[in-house]
N, C-alpha and C positions, 0 to 999 in steps of 0.2 A: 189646564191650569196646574204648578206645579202644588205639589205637597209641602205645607208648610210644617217648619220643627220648631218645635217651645223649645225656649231653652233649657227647658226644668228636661226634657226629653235626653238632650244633647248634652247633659249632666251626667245625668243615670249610663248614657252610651261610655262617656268619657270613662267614669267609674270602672264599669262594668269591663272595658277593654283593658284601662290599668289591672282591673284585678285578673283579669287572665293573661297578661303578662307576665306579673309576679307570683300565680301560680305555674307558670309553663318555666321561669325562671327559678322555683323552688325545685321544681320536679329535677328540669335540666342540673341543679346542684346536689341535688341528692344523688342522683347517675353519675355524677364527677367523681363523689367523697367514695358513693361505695367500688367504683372501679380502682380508686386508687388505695382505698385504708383496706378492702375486702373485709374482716371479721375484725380485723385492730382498730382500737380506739383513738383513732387518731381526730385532733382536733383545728381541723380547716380554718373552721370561722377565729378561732381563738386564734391562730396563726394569721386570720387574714386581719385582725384586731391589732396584734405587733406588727405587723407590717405597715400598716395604713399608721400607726403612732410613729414609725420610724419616718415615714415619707412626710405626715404632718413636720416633725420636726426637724428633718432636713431644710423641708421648702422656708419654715418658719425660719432658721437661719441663717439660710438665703435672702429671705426678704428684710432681715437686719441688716444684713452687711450689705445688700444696695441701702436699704434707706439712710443706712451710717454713711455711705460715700466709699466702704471695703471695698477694697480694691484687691483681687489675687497679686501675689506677687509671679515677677518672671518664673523666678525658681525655688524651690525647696532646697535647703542645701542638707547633702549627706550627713551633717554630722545631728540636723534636727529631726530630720528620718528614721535616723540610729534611737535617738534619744527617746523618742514621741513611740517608736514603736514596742520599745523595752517599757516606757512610761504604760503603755494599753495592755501590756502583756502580766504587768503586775496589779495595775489597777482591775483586770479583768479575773486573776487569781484572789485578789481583795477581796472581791465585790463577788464573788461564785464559791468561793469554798472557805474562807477565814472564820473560827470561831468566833472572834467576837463581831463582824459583820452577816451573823444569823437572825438577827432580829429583824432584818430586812427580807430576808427570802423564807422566814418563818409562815407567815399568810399564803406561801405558796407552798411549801415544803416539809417534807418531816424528815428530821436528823434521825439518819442512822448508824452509823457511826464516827471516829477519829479515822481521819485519813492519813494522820500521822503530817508533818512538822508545821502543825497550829491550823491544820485543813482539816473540815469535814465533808464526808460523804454521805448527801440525803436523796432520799425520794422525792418526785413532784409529786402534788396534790390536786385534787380538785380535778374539774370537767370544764373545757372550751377556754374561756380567757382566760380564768384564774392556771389551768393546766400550761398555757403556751406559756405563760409569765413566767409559771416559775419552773417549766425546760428552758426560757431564756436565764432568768437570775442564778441556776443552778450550771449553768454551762460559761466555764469561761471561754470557751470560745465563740458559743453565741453574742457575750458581752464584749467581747472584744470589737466586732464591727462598731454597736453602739459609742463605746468610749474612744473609739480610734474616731470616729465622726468626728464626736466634740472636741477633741485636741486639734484635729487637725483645722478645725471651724477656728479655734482659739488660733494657734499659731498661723491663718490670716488676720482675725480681725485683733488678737493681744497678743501677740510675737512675746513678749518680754515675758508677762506676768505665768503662760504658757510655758514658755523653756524653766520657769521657777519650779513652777510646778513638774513638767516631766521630769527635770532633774532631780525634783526628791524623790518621786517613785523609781527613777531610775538609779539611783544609790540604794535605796530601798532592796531592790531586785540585786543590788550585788551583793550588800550587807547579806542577804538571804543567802545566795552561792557561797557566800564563804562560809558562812556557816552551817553551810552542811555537807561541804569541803572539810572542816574544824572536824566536825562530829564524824564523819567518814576516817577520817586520818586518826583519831583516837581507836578505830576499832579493826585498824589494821592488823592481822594476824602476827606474833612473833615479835611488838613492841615492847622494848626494853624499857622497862619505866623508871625515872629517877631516882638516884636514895642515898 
């Protein structure tokens, strides 16, 4: 006759196996972090936290633009490529080093100095997410994937409202060159000054 299992038994088993999974799976991650950070504090799970928020948010803007009917277009053309990517490249210096854009990467960051033309240069803060958050908010080149996303999600599914936008930050970003093209050319050696 075979052996009968309560299910109160076949609980406890269940249990019991999950939890040595997820300790066999803590262990295998700790052997991951310390082969790869050795003695540096480097922060995995915080990094695997922006990651998993960038994927949440792509799929999520995927899942708009079928439920809206977005449709990709055939082509991107060269000249919203040009625009969109000057557009990310200023929004990402905005949004990572701009004085008065500190109050956002404040909870992650400590100012420590003027980076000199209205940029600052700070430290990240904190341990695991708060730490990955703000090596992303303090890098504009980290932010630049993130905001290159959403423009490029915009110029599918709001073409127009989209190119409004990149094109102010992209005047933005010239207005910037020039002026400091302007301030470069005043401090040219051996300029003859009016009188």
């Amino acid at each position: 006759m075979a052996a009968l299992t309560s299910p109160s038994n076949t609980s406890k088993d269940t249990t019991a196996s999950t939890a040595s999974a997820a300790s066999k799976a803590a262990r295998a991650w700790q052997r991951v972090h310390r082969l790869y950070a050795g003695e540096a504090n480097r922060p995995l799970r915080g990094y695997l936290v922006v990651l998993g928020t960038y994927a949440g948010l792509a799929g999520a803007l995927t899942a708009a633009g079928r439920a809206l009917g977005v449709r990709l277009p055939q082509r991107i053309s060269t000249g919203d490529t040009v625009r969109v990517a000057v557009a990310t490249h200023k929004a990402s210096r905005l949004l990572a080093k701009d004085a008065v854009t500190s109050p956002l990467r404040a909870p992650f960051a400590h100012y420590e100095e003027p980076a000199g033309m209205a940029e600052l240069n700070e430290s990240v803060r904190g341990h695991g997410a708060q730490h990955a958050v703000g090596e992303m908010l303090t890098c504009p080149f980290c932010l630049s994937v993130w905001i290159a996303t959403g423009m490029t999600a915009g110029l599918v599914a709001a073409p127009r409202a989209t190119r409004v936008v990149s094109t102010l930050l992209t005047v933005v970003a010239a207005s910037d060159f020039l002026q400091i093209a302007y301030d470069t050319g005043k401090q040219v050696p051996g300029r003859v000054s009016g009188g």
